[in-house]
C-alpha positions in Angstrom: 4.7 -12.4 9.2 1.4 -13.2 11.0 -1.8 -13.9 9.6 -3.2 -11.0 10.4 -0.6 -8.7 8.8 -0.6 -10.7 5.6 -4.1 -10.3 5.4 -3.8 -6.3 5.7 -1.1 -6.3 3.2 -3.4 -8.1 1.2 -6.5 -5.9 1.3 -4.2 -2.9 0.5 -2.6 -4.2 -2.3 -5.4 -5.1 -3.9 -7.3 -1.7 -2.7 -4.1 0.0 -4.4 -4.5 -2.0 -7.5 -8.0 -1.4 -8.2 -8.0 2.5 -7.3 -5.4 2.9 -9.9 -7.0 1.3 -12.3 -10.8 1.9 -11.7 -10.3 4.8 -9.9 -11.2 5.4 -5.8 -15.2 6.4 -6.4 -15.7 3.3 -8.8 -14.6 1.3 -6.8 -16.4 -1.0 -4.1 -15.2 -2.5 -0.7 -17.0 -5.5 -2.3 -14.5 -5.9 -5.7 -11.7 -4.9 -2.8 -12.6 -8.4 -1.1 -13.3 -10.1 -3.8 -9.6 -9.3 -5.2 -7.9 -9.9 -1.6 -9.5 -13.2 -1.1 -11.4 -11.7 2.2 -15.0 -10.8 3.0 -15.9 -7.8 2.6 -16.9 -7.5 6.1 -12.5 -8.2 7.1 -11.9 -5.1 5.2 -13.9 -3.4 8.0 -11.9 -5.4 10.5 -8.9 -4.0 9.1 -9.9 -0.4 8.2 -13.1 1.7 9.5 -13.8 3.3 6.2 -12.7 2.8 2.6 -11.2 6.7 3.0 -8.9 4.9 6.3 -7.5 1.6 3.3 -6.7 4.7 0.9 -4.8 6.8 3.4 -2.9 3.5 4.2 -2.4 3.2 0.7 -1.1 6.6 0.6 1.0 5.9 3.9 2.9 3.4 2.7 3.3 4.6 -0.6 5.0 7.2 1.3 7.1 5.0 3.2 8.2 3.2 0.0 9.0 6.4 -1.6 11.2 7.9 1.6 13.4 4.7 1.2 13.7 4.7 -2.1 14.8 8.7 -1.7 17.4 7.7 0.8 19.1 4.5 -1.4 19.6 6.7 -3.7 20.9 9.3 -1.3 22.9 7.1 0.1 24.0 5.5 -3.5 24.7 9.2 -4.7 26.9 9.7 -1.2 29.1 6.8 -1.4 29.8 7.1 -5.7 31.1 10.9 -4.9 33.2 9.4 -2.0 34.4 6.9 -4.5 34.6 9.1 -7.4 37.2 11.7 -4.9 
C-alpha cells in the first residue's frame, strides 16, 4: 500500500472514530489531524470538505457492509448445499 493511500485510510479512520463518538458537528478537521498523525491542511489534500471525509466514511462503510452481506450469503448458500 502506498503512502498516500495509508495516509487516506488514516484520516478516515480517525474521522470515523471521532464522528461516532463526538458526533459530525463537534467535531473539527483540526482533532481529525491531530488523531491521524497529519496536518490539518493533508486532510484538504485528501478530501475538499469535511461533508466529502464523511461521505467516504459512509462509502466504505458501505463497501464493508456489501461484503459482509455476501459472506454470509455465500456461507448460508454452501451450509444448505451441504445440509441436502
Amino acid at each position: 500500500m502506498k503512502k498516500s493511500e495509508r495516509t487516506r485510510n488514516s484520516i478516515v479512520e480517525a474521522a470515523a472514530i471521532l464522528f461516532s463518538e463526538k458526533g459530525y458537528e463537534a467535531t473539527s478537521t483540526k482533532e481529525i489531524a491531530l488523531a491521524s498523525g497529519v496536518s490539518e491542511a493533508s486532510i484538504f489534500k485528501y478530501f475538499i470538505t469535511k461533508e466529502s471525509l464523511f461521505k467516504a466514511i459512509i462509502s466504505s462503510l458501505l463497501e464493508m457492509l456489501k461484503s459482509f452481506s455476501y459472506q454470509s450469503l455465500h456461507a448460508d448458500v454452501i451450509l444448505n448445499i451441504k445440509e441436502k
